[in-house]
C-alpha positions as a Markdown table, in Angstrom:
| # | Residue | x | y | z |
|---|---|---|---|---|
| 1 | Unk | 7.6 | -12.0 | 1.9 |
| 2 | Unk | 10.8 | -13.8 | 0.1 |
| 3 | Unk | 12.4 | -10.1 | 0.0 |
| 4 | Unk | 12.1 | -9.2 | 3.5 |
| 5 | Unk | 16.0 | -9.4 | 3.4 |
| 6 | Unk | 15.8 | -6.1 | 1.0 |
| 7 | Unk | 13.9 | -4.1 | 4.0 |
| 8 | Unk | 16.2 | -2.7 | 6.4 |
| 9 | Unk | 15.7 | -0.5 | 9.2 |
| 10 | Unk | 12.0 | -1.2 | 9.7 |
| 11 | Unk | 11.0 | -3.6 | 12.2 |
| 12 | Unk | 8.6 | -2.0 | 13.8 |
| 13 | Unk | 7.0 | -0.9 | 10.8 |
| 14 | Unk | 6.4 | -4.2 | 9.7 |
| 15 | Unk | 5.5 | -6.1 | 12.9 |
| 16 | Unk | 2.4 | -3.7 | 12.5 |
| 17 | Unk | 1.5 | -4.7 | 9.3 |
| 18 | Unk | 2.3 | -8.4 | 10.1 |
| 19 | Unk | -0.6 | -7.9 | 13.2 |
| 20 | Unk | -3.3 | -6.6 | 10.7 |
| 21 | Unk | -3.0 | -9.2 | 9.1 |
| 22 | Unk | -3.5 | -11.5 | 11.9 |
| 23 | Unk | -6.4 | -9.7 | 12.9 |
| 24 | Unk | -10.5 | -10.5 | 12.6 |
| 25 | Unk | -11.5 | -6.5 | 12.5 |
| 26 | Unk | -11.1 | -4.2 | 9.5 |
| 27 | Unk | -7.8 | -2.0 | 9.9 |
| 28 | Unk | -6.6 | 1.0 | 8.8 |
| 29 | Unk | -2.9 | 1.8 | 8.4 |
| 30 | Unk | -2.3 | 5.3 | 7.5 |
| 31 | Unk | 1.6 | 5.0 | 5.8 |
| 32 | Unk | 3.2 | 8.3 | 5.4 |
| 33 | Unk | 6.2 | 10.0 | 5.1 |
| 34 | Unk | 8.8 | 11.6 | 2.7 |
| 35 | Unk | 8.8 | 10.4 | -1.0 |
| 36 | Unk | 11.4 | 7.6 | -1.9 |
| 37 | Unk | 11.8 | 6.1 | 1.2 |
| 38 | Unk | 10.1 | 2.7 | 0.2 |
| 39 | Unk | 6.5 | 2.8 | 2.1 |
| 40 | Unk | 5.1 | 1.7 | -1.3 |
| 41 | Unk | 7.6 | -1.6 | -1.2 |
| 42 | Unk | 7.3 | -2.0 | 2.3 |
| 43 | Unk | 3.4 | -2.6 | 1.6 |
| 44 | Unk | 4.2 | -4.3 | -0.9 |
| 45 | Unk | 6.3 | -7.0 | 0.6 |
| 46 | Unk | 3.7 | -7.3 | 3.8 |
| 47 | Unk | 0.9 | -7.7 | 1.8 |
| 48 | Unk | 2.2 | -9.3 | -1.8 |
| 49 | Unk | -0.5 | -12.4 | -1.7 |
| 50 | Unk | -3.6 | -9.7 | -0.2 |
| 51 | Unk | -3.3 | -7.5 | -2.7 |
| 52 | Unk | -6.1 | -7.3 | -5.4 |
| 53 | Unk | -6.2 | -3.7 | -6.5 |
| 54 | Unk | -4.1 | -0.9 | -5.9 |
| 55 | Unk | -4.0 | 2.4 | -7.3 |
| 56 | Unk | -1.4 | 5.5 | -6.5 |
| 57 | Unk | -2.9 | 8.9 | -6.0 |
| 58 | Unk | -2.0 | 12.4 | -8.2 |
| 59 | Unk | 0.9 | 14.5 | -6.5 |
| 60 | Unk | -1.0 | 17.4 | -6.0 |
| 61 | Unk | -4.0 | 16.4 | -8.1 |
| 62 | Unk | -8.0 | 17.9 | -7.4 |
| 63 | Unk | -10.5 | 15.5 | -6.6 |
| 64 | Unk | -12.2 | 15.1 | -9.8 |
| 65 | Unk | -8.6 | 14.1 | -11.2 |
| 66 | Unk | -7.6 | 11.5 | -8.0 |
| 67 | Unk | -11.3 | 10.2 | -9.1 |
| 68 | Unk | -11.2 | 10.0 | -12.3 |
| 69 | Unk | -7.6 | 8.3 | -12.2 |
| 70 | Unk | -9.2 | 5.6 | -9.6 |
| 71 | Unk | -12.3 | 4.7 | -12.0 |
| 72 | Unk | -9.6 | 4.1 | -14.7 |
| 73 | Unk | -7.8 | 2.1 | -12.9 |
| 74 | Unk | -10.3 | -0.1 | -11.2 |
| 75 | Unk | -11.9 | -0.3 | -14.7 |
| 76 | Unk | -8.5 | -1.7 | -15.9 |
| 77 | Unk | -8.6 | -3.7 | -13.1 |
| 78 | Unk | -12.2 | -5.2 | -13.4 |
| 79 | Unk | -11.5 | -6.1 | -17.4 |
């Protein structure tokens, strides 16, 4: 988290991730809002050294596409 300088205006935000990663259960954090706001680098900077795969879905894409995009990327991941 050497960057957390760079994220501005989201304390709350990221005292909530911080805590997930404290805890001993499985978590779910549903991260929403508009586009270009920086929830991808704010997940980014929280969880930099847990990350081990990560994929971004299709705007507006059918299943079989959001699928078929996440079996290529794991794939790419996996090799």
């Amino acid at each position: 988290m050497g960057n957390m300088t760079k994220i501005v205006g989201r304390k709350y935000e990221i005292e909530i991730l911080q805590e997930s990663l404290k805890s001993s259960n499985s978590e779910l954090i549903a991260v929403y809002g508009r586009r270009r706001v920086g929830k991808t680098f704010l997940i980014r900077e929280i969880y930099a050294n847990q990350i081990k795969f990560e994929v971004t879905g299709l705007y507006q894409g059918e299943l079989s596409d959001q699928l078929a995009n996440f079996t290529k990327e794991l794939k790419k991941t996996l090799n």
